[in-house]
N, CA, C and O atoms as a MOPAC input file, in Angstrom:
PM7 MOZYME 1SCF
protein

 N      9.34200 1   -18.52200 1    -6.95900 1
 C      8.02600 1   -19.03100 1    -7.26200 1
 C      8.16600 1   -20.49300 1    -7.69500 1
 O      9.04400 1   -20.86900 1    -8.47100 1
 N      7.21400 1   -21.32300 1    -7.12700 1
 C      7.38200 1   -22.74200 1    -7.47800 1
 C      6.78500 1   -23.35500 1    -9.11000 1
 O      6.15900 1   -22.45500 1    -9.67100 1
 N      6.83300 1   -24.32700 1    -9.74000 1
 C      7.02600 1   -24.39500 1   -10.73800 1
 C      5.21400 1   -24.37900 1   -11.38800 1
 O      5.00800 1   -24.12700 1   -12.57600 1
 N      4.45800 1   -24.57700 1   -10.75400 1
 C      3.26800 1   -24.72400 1   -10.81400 1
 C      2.85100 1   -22.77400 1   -10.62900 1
 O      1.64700 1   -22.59700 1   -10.44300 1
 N      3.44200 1   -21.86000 1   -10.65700 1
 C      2.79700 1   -20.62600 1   -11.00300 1
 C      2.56500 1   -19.97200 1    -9.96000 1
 O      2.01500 1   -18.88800 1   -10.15500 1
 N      2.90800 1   -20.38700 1    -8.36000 1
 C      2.06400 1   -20.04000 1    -7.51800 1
 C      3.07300 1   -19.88200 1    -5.68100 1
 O      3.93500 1   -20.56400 1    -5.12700 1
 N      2.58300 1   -19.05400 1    -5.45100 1
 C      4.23300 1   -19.06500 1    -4.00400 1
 C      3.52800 1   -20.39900 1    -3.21900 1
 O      4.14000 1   -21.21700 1    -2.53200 1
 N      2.44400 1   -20.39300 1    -3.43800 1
 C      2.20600 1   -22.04000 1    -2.36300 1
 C      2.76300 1   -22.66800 1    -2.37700 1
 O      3.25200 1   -23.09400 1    -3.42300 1
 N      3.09000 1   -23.20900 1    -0.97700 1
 C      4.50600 1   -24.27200 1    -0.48900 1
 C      5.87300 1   -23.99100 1    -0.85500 1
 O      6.61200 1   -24.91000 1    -1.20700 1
 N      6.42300 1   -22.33300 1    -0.78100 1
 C      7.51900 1   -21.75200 1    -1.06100 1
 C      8.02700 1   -21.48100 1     0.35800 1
 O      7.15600 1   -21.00700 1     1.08700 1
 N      8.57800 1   -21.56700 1     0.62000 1
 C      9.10300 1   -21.54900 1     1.66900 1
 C      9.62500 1   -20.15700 1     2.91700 1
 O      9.79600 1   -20.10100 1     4.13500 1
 N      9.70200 1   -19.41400 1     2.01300 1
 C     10.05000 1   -17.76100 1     2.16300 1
 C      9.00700 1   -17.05300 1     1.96600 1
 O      9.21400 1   -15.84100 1     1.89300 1
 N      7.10000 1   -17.69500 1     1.76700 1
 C      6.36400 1   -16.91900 1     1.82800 1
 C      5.05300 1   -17.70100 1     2.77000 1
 O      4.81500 1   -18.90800 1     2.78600 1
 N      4.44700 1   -16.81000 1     3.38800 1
 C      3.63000 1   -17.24300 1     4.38600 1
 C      2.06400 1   -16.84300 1     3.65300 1
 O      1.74400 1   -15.66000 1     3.53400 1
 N      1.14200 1   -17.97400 1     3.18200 1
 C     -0.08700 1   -18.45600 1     2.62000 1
 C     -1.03000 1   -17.57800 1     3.83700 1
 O     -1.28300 1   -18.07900 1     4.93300 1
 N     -1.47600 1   -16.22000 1     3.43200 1
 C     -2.71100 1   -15.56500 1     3.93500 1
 C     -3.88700 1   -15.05600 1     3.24900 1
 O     -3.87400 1   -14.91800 1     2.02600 1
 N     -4.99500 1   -14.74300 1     4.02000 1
 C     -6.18900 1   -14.48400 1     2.65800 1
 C     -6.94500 1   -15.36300 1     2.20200 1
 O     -7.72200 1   -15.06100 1     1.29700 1
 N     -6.88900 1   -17.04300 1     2.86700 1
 C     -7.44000 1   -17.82500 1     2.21300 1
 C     -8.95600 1   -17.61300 1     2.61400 1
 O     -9.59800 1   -18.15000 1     1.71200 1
 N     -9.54600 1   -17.25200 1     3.24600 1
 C    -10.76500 1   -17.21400 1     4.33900 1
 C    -11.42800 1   -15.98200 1     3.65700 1
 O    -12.61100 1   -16.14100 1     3.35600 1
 N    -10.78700 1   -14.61900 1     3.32400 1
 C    -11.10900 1   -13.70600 1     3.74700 1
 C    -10.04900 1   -12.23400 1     2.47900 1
 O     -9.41900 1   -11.22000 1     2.77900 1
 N    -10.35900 1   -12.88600 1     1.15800 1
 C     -8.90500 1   -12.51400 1     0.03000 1
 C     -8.78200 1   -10.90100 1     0.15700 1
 O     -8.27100 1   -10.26200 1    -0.76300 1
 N     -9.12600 1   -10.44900 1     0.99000 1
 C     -8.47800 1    -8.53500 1     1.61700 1
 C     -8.04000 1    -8.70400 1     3.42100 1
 O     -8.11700 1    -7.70700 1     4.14000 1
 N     -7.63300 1    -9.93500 1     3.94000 1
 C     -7.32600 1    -9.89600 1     4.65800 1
 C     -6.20200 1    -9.74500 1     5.16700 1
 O     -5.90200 1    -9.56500 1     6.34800 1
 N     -5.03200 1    -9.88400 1     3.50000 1
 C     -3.41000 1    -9.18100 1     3.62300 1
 C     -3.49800 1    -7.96500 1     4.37100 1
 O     -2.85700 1    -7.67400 1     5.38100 1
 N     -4.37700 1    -7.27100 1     3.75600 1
 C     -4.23200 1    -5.83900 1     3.70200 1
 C     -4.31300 1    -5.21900 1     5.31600 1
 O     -3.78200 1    -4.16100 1     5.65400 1
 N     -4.97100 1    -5.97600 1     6.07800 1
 C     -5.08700 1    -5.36600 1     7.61600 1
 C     -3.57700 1    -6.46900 1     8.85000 1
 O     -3.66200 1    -6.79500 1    10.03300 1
 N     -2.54500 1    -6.68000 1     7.94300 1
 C     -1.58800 1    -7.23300 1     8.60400 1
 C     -0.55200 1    -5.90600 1     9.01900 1
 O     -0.38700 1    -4.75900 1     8.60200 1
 N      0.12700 1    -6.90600 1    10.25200 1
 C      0.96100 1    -5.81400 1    10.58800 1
 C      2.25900 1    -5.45200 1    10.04500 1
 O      3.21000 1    -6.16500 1    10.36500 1
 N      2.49600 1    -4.25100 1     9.11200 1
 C      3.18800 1    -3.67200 1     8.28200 1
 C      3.01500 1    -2.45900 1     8.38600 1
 O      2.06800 1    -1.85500 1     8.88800 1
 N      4.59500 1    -1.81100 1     7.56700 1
 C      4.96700 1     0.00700 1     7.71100 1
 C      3.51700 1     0.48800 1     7.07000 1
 O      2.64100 1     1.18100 1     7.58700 1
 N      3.57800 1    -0.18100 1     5.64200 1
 C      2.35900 1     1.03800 1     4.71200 1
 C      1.49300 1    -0.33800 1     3.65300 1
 O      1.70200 1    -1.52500 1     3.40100 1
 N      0.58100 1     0.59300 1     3.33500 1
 C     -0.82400 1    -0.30900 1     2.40400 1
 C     -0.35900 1     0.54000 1     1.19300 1
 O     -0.14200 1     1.74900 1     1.11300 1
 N     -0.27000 1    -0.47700 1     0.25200 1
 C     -1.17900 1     0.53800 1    -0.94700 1
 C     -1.97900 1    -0.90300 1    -2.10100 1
 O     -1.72200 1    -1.86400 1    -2.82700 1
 N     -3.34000 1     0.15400 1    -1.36300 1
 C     -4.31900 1    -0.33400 1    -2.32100 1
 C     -3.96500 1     0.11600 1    -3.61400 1
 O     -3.54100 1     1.26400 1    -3.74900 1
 N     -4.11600 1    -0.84200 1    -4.83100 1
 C     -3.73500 1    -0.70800 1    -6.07200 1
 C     -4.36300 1    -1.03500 1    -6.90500 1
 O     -3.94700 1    -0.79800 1    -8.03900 1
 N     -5.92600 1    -1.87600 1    -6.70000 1
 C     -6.15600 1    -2.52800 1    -7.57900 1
 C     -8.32200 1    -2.15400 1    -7.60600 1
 O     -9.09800 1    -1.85100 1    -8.51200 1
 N     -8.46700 1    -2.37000 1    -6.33300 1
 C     -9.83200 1    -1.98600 1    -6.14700 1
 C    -10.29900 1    -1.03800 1    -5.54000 1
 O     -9.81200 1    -0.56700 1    -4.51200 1
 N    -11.57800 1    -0.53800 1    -6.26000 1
 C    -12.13600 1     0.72200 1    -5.45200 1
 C    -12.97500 1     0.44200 1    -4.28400 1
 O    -13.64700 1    -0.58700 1    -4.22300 1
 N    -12.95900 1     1.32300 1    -3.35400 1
 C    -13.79000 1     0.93200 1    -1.87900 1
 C    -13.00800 1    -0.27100 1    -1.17300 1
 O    -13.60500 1    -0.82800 1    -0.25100 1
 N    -11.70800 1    -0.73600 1    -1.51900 1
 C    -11.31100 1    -1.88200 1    -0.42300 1
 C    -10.82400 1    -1.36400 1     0.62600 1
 O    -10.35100 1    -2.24200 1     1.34800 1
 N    -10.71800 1    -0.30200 1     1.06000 1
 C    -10.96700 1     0.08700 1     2.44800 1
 C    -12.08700 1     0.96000 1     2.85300 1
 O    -12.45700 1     2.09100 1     2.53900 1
 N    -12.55500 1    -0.08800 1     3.77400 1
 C    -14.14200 1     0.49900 1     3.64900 1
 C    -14.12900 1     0.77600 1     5.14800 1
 O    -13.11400 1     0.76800 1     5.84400 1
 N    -15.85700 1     1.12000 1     5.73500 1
 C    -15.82600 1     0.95600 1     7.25100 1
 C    -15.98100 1    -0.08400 1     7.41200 1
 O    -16.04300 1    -0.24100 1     8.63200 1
 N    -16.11700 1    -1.15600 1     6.82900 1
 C    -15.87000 1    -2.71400 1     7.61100 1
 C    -14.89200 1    -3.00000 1     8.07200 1
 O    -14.98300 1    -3.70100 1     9.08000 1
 N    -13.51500 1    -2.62800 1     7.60200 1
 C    -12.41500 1    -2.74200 1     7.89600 1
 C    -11.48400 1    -2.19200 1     7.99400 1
 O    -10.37500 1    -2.68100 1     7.78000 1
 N    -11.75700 1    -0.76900 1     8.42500 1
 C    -11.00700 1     0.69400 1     8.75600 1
 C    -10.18200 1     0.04900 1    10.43000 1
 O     -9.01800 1     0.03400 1    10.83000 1
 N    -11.07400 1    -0.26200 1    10.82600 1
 C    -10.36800 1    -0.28000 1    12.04000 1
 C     -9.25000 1    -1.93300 1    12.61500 1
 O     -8.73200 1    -2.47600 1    13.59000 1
 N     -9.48400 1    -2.05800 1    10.99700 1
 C     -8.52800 1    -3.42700 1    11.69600 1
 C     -6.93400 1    -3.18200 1    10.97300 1
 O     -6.04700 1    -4.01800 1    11.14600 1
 N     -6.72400 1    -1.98000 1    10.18700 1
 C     -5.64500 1    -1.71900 1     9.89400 1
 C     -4.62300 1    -1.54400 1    10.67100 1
 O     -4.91800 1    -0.93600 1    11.70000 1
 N     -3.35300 1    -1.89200 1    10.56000 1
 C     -2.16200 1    -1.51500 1    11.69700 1
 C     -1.02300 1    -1.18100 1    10.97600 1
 O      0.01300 1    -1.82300 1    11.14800 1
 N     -1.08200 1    -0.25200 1    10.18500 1
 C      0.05200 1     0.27800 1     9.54300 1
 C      0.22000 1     1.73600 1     9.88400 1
 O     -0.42600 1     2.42500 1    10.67400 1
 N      1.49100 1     2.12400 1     8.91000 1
 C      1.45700 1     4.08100 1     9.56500 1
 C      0.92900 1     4.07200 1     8.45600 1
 O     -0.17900 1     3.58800 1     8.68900 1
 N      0.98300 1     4.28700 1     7.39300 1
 C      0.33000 1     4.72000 1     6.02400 1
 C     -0.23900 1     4.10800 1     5.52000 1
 O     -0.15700 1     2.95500 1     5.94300 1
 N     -1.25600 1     4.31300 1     4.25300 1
 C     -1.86200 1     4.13900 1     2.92200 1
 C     -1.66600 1     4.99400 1     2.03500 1
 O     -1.88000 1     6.20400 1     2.10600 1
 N     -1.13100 1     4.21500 1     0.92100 1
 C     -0.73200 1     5.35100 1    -0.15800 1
 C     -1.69200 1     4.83100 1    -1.13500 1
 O     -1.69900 1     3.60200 1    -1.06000 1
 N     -2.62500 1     5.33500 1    -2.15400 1
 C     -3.85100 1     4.55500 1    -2.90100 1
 C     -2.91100 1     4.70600 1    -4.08800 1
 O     -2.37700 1     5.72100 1    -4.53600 1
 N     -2.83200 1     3.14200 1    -4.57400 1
 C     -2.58600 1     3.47400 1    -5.79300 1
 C     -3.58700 1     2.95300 1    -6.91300 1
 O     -3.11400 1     2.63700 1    -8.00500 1
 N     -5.33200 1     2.82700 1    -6.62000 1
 C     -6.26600 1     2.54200 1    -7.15500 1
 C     -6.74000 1     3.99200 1    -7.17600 1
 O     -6.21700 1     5.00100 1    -6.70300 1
 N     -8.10500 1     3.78100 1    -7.99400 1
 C     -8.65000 1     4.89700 1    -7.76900 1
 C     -9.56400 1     5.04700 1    -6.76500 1
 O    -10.55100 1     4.31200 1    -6.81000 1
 N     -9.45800 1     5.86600 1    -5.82600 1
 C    -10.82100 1     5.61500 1    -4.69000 1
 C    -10.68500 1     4.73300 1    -4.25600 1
 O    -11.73800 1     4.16100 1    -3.97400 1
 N     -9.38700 1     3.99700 1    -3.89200 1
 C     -9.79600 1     2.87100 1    -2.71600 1
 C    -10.12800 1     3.09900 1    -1.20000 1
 O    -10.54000 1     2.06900 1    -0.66700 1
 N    -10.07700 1     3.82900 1    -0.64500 1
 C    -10.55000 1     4.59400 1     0.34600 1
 C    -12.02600 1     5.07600 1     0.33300 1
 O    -12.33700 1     5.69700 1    -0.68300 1
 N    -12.97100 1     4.91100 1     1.24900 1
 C    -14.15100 1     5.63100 1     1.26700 1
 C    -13.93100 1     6.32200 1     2.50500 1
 O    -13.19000 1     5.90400 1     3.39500 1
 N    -14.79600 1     7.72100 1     2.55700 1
 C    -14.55400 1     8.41900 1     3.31100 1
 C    -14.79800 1     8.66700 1     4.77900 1
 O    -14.32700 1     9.50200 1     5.55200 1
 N    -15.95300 1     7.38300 1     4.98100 1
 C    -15.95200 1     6.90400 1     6.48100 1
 C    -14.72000 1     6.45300 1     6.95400 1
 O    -14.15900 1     7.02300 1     7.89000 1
 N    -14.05700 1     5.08200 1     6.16100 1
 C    -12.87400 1     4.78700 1     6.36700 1
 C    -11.89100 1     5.93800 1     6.26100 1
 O    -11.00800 1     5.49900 1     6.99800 1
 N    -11.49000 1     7.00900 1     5.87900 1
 C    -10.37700 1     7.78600 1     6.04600 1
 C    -11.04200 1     8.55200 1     7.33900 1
 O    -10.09200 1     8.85700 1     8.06000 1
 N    -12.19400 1     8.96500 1     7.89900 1
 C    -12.08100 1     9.31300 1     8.74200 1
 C    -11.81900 1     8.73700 1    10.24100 1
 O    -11.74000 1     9.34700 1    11.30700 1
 N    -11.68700 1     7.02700 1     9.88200 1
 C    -11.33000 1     5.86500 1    11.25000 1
 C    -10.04000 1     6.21200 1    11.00600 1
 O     -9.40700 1     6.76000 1    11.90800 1
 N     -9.43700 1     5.95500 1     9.76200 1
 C     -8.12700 1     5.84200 1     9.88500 1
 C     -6.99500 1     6.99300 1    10.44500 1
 O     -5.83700 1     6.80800 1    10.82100 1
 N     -7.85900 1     8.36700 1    10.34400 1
 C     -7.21100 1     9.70300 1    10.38800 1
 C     -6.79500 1     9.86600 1    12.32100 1
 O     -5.81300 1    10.40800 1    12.82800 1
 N     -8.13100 1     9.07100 1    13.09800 1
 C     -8.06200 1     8.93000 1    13.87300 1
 C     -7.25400 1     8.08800 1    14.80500 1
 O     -6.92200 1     8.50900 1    15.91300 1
 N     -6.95400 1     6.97800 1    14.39400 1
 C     -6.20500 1     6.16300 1    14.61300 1
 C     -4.33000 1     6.57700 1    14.09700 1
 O     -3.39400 1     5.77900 1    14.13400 1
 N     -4.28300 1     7.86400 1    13.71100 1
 C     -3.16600 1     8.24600 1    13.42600 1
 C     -2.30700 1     7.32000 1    12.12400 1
 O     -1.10000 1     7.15300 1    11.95100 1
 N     -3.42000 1     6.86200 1    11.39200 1
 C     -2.89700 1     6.30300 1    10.29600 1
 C     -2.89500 1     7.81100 1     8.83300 1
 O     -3.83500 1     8.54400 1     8.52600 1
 N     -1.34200 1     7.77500 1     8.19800 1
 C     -1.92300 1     8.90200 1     7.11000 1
 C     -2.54800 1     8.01900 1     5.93100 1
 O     -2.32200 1     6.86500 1     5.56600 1
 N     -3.39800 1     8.98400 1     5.49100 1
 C     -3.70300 1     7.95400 1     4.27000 1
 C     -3.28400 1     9.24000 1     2.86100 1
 O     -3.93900 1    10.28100 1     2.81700 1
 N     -2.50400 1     9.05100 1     2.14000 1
 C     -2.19300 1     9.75900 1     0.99000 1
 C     -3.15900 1     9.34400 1     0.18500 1
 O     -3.54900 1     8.18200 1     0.30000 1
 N     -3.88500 1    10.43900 1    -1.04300 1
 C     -4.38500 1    10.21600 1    -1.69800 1
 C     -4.26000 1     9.72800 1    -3.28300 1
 O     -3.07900 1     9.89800 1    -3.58300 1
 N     -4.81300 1     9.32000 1    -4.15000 1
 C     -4.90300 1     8.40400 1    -5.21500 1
 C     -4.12900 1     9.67100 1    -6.31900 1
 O     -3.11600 1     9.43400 1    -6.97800 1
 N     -4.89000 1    11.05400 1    -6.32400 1
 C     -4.69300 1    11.46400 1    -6.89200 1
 C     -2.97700 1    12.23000 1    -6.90900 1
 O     -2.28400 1    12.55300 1    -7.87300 1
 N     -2.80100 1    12.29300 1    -5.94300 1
 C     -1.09900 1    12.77600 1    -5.49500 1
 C     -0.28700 1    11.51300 1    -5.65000 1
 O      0.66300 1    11.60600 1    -6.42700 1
 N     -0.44500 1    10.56500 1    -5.16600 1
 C      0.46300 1     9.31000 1    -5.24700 1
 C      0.54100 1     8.62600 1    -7.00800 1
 O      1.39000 1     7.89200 1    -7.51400 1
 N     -0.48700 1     9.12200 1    -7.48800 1
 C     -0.35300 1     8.27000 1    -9.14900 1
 C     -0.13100 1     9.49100 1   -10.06000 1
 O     -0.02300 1     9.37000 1   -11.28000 1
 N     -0.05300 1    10.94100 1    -9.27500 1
 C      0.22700 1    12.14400 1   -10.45400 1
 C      1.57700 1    11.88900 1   -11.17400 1
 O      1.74700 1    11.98200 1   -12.39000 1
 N      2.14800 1    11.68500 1   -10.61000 1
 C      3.33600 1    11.23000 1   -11.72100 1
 C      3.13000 1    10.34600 1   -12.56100 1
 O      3.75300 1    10.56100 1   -13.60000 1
 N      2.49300 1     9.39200 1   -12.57100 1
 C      2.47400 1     8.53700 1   -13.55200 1
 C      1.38100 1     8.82200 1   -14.41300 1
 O      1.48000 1     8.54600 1   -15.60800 1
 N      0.39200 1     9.32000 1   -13.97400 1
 C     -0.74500 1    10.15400 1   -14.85100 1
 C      0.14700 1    11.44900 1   -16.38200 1
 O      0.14800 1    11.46900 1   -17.61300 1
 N      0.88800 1    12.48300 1   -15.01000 1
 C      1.77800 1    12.95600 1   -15.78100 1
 C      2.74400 1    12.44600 1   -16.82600 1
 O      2.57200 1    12.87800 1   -17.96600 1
 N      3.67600 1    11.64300 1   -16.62800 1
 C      4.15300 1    10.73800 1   -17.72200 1
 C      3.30700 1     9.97100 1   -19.17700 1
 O      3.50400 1     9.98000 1   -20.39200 1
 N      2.40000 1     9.41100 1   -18.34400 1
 C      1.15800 1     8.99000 1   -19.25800 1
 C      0.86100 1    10.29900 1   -20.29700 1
 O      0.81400 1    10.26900 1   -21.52600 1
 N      0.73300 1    11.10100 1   -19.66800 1
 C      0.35300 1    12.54100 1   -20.92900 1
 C      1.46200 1    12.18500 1   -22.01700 1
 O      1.70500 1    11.54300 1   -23.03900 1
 N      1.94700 1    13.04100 1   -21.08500 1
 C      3.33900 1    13.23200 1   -22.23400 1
 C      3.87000 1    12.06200 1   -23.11200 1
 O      4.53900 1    12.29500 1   -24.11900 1
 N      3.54100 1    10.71800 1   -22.68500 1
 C      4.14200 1     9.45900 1   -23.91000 1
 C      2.53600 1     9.72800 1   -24.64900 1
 O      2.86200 1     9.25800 1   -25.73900 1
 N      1.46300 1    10.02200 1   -24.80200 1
 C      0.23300 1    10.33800 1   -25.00300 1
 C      0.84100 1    11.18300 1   -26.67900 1
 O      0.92400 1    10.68800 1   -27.80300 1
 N      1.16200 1    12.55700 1   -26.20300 1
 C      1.36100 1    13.35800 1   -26.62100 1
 C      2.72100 1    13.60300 1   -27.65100 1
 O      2.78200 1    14.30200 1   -28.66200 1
 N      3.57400 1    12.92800 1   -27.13400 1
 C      4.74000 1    12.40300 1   -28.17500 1
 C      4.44500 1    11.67500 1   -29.34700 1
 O      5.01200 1    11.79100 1   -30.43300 1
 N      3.48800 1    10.89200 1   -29.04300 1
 C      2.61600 1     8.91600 1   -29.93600 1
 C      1.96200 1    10.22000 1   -30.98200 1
 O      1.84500 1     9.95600 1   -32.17900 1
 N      1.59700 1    11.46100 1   -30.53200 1
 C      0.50500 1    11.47700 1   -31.66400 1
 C      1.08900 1    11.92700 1   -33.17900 1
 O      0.76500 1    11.34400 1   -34.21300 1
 N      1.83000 1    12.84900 1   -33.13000 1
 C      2.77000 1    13.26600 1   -34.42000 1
 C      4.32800 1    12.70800 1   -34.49300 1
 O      5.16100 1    13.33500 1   -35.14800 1
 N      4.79200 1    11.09000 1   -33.54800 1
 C      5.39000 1    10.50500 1   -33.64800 1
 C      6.76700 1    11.14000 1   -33.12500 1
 O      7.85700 1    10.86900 1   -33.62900 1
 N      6.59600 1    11.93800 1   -32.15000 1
 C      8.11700 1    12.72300 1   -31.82000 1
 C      8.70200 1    11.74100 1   -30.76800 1
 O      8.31900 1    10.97700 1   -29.88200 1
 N      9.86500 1    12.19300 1   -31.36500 1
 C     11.30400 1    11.73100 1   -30.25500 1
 C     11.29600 1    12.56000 1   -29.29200 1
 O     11.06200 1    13.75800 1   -29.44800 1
 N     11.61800 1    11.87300 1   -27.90000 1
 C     11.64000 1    12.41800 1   -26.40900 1
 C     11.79000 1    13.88900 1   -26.61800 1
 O     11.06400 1    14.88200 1   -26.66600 1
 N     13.76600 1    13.41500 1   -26.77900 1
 C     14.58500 1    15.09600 1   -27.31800 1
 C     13.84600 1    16.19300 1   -27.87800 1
 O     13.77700 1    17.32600 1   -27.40100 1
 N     13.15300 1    15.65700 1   -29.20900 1
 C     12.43700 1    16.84200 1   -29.72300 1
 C     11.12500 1    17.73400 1   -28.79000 1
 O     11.01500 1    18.94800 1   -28.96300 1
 N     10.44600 1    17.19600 1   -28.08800 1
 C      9.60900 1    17.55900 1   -27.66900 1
 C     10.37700 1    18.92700 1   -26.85700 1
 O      9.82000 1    20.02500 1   -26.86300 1
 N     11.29400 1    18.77800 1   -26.38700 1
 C     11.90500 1    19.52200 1   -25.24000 1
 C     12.62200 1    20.37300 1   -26.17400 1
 O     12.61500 1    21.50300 1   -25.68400 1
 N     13.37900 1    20.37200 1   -27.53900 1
 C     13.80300 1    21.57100 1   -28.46800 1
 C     12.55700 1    22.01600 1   -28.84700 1
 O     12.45400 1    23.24300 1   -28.86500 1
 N     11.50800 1    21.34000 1   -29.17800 1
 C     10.28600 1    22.31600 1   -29.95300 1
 C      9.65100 1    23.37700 1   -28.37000 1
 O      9.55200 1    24.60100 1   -28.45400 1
 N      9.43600 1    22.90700 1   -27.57600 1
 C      9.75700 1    23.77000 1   -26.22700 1
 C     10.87800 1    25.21500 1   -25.92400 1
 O     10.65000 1    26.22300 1   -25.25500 1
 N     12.01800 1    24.86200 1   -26.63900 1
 C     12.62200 1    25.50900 1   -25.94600 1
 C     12.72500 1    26.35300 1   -27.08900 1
 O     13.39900 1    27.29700 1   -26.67900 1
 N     12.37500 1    26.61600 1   -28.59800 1
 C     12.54500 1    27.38700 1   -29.75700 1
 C     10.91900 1    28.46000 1   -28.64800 1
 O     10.41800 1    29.48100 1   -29.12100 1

């Protein structure tokens, strides 16, 4: 990254999106994952995708017109809720440790008594 904060005029990265800032997302690549906004794959732009996958790692970035262009087009699209369950899951459990202040270990001996 150049010293000003920003990959512009880096040399090893190619400046896209200026026109159009979700227009990364329909380049040609293995997989998408939306991560950040809901509905950014919409039917406006279901069909300009060219990847094999979408894995959501937003909530609902997919609407369901768009998963049905994409299903067609033999793109998979994994859903938000399977692709972030692990980290949802984890989230519990550091949740649940924080509240009566337990150590990892203990959680798993008070389990196993």
């Amino acid at each position: 990254m150049v010293a000003n904060g920003s990959f512009i005029g880096y040399d090893g990265a190619d400046v896209i999106g200026t026109a159009n800032p979700l227009s990364y997302m329909t380049e040609a690549v293995d997989y998408v994952i939306p991560a950040a906004t809901e509905k950014s794959v919409n039917l406006s732009n279901a069909n300009d995708f060219k990847c094999k996958a979408i894995f959501e790692g937003a909530n609902g970035p997919t609407t369901f017109a768009a998963e049905e262009i994409l299903l067609k087009k033999g793109i998979v699209c994994a859903p938000d809720l399977l692709v972030n369950g692990g980290g949802v899951t984890c989230s519990y459990f550091e949740w649940l440790k924080n509240i009566d202040h337990v150590a990892p270990g203990m959680m798993t001996k008070k389990w196993e008594q």
